[in-house]
C-alpha positions in Angstrom: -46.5 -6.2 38.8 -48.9 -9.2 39.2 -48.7 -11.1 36.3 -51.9 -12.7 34.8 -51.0 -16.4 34.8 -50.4 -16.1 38.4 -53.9 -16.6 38.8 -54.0 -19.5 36.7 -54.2 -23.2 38.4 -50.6 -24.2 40.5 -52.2 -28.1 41.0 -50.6 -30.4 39.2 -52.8 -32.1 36.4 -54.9 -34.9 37.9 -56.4 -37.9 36.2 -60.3 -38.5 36.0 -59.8 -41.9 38.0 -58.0 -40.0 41.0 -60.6 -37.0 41.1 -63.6 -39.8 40.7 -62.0 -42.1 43.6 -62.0 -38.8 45.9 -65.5 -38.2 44.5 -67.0 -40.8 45.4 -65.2 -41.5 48.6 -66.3 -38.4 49.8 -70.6 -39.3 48.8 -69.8 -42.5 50.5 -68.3 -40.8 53.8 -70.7 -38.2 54.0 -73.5 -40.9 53.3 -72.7 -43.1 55.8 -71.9 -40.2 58.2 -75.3 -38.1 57.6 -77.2 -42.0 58.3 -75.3 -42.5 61.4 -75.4 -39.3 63.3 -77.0 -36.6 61.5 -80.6 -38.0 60.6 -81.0 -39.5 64.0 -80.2 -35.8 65.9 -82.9 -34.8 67.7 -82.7 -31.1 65.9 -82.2 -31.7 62.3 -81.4 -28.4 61.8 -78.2 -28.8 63.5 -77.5 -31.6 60.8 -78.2 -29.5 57.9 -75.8 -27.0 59.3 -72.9 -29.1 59.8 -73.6 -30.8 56.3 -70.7 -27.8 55.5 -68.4 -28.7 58.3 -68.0 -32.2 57.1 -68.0 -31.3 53.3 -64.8 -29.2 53.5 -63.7 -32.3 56.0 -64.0 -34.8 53.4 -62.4 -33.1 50.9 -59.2 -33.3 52.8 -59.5 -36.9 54.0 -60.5 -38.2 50.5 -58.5 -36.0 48.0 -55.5 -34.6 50.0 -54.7 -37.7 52.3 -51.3 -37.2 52.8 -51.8 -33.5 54.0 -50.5 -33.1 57.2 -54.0 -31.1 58.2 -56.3 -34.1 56.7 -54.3 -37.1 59.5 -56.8 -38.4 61.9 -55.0 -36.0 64.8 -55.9 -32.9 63.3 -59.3 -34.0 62.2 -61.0 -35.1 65.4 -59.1 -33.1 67.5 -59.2 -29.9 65.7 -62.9 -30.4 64.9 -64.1 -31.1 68.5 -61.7 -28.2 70.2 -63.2 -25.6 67.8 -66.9 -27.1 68.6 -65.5 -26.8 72.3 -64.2 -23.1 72.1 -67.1 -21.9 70.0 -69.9 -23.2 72.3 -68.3 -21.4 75.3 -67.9 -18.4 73.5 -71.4 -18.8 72.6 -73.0 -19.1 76.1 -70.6 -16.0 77.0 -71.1 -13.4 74.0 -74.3 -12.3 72.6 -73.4 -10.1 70.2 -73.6 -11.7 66.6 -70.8 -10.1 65.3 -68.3 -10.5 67.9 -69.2 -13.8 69.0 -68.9 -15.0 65.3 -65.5 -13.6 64.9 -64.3 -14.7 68.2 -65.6 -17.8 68.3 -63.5 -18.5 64.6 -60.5 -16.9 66.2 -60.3 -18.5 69.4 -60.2 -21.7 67.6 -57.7 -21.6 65.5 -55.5 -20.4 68.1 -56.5 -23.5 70.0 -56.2 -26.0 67.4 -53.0 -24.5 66.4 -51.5 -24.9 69.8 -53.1 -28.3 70.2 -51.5 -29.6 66.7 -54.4 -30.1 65.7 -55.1 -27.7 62.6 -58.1 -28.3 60.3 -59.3 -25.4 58.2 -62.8 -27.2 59.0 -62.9 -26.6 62.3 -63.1 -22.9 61.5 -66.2 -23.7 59.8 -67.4 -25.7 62.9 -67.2 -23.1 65.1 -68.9 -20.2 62.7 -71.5 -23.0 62.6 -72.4 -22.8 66.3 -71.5 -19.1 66.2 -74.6 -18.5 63.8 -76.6 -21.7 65.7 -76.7 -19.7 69.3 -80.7 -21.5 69.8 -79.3 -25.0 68.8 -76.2 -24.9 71.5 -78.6 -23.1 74.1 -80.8 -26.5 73.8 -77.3 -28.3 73.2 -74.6 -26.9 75.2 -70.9 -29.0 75.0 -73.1 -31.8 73.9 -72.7 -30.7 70.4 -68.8 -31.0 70.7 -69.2 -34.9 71.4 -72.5 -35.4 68.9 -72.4 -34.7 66.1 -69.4 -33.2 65.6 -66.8 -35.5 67.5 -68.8 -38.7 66.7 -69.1 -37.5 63.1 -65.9 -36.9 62.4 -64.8 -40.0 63.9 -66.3 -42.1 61.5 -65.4 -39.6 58.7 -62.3 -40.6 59.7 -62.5 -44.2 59.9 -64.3 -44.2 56.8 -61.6 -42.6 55.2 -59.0 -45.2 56.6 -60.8 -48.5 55.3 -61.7 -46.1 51.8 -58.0 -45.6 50.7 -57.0 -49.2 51.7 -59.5 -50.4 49.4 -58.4 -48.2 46.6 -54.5 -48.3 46.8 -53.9 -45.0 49.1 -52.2 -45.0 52.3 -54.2 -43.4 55.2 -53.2 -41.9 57.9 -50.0 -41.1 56.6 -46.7 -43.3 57.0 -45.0 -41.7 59.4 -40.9 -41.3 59.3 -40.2 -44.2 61.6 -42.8 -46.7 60.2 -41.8 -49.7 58.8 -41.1 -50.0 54.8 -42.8 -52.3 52.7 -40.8 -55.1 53.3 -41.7 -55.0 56.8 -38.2 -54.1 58.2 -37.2 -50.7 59.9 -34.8 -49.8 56.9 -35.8 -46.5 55.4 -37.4 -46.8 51.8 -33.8 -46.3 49.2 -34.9 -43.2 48.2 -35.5 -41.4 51.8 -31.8 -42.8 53.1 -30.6 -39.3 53.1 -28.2 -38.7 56.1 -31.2 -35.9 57.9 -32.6 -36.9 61.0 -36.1 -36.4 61.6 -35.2 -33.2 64.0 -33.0 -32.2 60.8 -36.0 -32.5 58.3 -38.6 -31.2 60.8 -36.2 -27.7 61.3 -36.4 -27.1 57.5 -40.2 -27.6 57.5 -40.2 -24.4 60.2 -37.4 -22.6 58.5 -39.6 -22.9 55.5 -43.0 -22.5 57.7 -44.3 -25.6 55.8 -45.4 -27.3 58.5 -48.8 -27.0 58.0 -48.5 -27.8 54.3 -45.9 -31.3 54.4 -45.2 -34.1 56.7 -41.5 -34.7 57.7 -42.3 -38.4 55.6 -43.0 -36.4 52.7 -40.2 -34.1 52.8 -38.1 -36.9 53.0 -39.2 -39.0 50.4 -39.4 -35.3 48.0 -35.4 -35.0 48.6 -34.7 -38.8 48.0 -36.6 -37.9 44.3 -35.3 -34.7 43.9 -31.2 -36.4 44.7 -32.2 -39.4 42.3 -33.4 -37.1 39.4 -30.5 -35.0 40.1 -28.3 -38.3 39.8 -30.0 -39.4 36.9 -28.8 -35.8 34.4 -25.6 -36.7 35.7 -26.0 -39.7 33.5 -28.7 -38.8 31.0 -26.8 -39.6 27.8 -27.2 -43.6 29.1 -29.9 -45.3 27.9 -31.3 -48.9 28.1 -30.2 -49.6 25.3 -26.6 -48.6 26.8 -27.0 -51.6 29.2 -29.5 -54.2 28.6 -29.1 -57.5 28.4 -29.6 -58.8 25.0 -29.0 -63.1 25.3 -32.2 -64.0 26.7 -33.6 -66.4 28.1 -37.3 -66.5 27.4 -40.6 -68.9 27.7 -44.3 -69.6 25.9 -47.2 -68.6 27.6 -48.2 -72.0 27.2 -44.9 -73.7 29.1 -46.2 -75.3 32.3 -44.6 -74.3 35.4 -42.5 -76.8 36.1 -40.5 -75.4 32.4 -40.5 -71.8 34.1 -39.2 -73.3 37.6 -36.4 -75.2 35.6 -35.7 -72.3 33.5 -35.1 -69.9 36.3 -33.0 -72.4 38.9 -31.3 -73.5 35.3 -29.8 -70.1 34.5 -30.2 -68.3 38.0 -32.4 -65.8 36.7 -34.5 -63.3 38.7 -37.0 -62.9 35.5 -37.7 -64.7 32.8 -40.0 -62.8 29.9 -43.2 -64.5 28.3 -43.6 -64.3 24.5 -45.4 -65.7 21.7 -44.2 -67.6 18.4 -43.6 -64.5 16.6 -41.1 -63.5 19.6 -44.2 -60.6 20.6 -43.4 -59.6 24.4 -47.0 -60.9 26.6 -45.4 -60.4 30.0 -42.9 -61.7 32.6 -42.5 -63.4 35.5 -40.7 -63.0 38.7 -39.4 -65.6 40.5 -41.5 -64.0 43.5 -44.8 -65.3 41.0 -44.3 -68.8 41.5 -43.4 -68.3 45.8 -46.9 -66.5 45.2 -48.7 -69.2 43.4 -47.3 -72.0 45.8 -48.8 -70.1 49.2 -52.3 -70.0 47.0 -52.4 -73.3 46.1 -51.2 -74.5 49.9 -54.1 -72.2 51.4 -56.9 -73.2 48.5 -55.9 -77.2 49.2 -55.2 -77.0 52.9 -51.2 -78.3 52.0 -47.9 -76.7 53.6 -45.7 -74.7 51.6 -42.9 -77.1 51.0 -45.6 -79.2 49.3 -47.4 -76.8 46.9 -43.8 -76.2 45.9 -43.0 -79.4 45.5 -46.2 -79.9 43.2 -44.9 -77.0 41.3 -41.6 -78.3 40.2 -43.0 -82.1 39.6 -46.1 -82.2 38.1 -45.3 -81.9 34.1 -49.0 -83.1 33.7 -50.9 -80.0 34.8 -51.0 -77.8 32.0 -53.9 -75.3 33.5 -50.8 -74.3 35.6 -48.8 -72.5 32.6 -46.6 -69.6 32.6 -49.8 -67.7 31.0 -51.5 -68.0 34.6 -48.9 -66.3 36.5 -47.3 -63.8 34.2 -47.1 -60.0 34.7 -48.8 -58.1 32.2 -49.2 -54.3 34.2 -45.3 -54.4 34.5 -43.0 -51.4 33.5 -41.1 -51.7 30.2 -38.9 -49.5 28.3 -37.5 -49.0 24.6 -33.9 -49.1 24.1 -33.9 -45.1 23.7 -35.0 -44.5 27.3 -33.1 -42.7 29.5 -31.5 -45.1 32.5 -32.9 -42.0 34.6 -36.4 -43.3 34.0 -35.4 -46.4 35.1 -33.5 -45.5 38.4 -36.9 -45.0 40.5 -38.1 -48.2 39.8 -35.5 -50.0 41.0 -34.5 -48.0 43.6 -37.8 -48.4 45.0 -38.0 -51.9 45.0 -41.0 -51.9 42.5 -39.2 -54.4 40.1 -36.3 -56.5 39.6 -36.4 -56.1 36.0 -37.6 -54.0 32.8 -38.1 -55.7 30.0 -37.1 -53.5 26.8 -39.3 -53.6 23.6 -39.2 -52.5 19.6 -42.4 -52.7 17.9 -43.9 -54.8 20.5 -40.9 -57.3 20.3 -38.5 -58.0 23.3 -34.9 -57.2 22.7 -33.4 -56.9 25.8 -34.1 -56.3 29.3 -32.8 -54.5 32.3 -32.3 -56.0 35.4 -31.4 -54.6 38.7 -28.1 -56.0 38.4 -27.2 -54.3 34.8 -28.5 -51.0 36.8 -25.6 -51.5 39.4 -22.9 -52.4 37.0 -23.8 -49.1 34.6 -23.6 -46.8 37.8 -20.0 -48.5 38.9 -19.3 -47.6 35.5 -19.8 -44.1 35.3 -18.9 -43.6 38.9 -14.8 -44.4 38.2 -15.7 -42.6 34.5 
């Protein structure tokens, strides 16, 4: 028996900012697209059709990026074999009916074979299945304008869009380089599969329409870390935070912050007020960062803006206030050291700092991490 709340929604909850930044990539995609190619076709009818083409394009390439069927392959390719396919079945079939249906099936068999799914280009070629005068006047034209043209800049549209607004497109593929720039897979994907391995469970599972072999891979690192991190739920960062700390005003210039940190060989060093209220921290990776500014803005070398950092007591625009983290993760001392294990695993930061009503009273560093899990690991 079907239960009812089967037909309830299976997508995970979304916030408004993510559906709004799809949103409005996808008017400015379409925008740009319909002022490029479809306004100046010489049939504007054959614009107005394809309006639907490119709608159900853009939803992919703006809200489902990391699909496997929205990558820049599928897109172009899929769209302009189906336009391809559909227009010859169209100068050889006149029945309505059958060239409609075959035109839609001949397609995805061809894009299928070609790797190059893209529900879309089903929709592309019912559009020149019910458009037989327009690809009589057109012929394979319309494969190359406005559909392979179009989707093009769709496409590149969609690649400068997520840059700009924090998402990765096309998709990182398994052998790209991590965010460090080396060839070293990301912590969490060092899982012992090959990407053969990891590809063969995609087809065992017949998910390779659904999930890249990246996203597997990076799914199994998460699911092996949460897995690791019920192993030791009852820890917390209370458990293992460091409590004797070493912390700065917002006001301290600096050259204080640069003594502080090569003083106690410290990775971060917390910013607070006079009533001890956490503001924010710094990394030692903040100052590095504020030296290369200052040596691009004044035209010095590195060595020098660095220099000016440790030695210049006087400049008290350049406080600990100017360079401090404020968007960083923190914890309370009752969160589990499960939470915490993504975040350093990942690289995202050296540190959490760990707060009671708004106060600092410890923090946890990468290194605390790594002594707790040599703990339990001999427990």
């Amino acid at each position: 028996m079907i239960r009812l709340n089967s037909f309830g929604p299976v997508v995970a909850h979304t916030s408004p900012l993510e559906a709004l930044r799809a949103g409005i990539g996808a008017f400015i995609g379409l925008g740009l697209v319909g002022l490029l190619v479809l306004l100046p076709s010489v049939d504007l009818t054959t614009g107005i059709y394809l309006v639907a083409p490119f709608g159900a394009s853009a939803v992919l390439l703006f809200a489902l990026p990391n699909s496997p069927l929205a990558q820049p392959w599928s897109a172009i390719v899929g769209n302009t074999v189906a336009a391809v396919v559909a227009v010859a079945v169209c100068l050889s079939v006149a029945d309505p009916t059958l060239r409609i249906a075959l035109a839609v099936g001949l397609a995805l068999v061809a894009t299928i074979l070609c790797r190059a799914l893209h529900p879309p280009a089903g929709a592309i070629a019912m559009t020149a299945a019910l458009s037989p005068d327009a690809i009589d006047e057109l012929g394979f034209m319309f494969a190359i304008t406005p559909v392979a043209l179009g989707t093009v800049l769709l496409v590149g549209i969609a690649i400068v869009y997520g840059r700009l607004t924090g998402r990765h497109y096309p998709f990182r593929q398994f052998d790209d380089p991590n965010k460090h720039g080396t060839l070293d897979p990301e912590p969490t994907e060092r899982l012992g599969l090959s990407e053969e391995e990891l590809s063969v469970i995609l087809e065992q599972y017949q998910q390779s329409f659904n999930l890249g072999v990246e996203d597997l891979a990076r799914l199994i690192g998460a699911a092996e870390m949460q897995a690791a991190g019920h192993r030791i739920n009852p820890v917390v960062a209370g458990d293992v935070m460091s409590r004797d700390l070493i912390t700065v005003r917002a006001t301290a210039p600096l050259v204080e912050v640069a003594d502080l940190f090569r003083q106690h060989r410290i990775t971060s060093l917390p910013v607070v007020d006079e009533n001890a209220r956490y503001l924010g921290v710094i990394f030692q990776m903040h100052l590095i960062d504020h030296a290369r500014q200052d040596a691009s803005k004044l035209h010095h070398r590195f060595g020098a803006a660095m220099r000016q950092v440790f030695e210049n007591r006087a400049n008290t625009a350049a406080n600990a206030a100017r360079i401090m983290s404020t968007h960083s993760p923190r914890a309370t001392p009752d969160t589990p050291l499960t939470a915490l294990l993504p975040l350093m695993a990942e690289g995202a930061v050296d540190a959490v700092p760990i707060l009671s009503d708004a106060k600092i009273v410890g923090i946890v560093t990468r290194t605390d991490l790594i002594s707790a899990l040599a703990r339990l690991s001999i427990q």
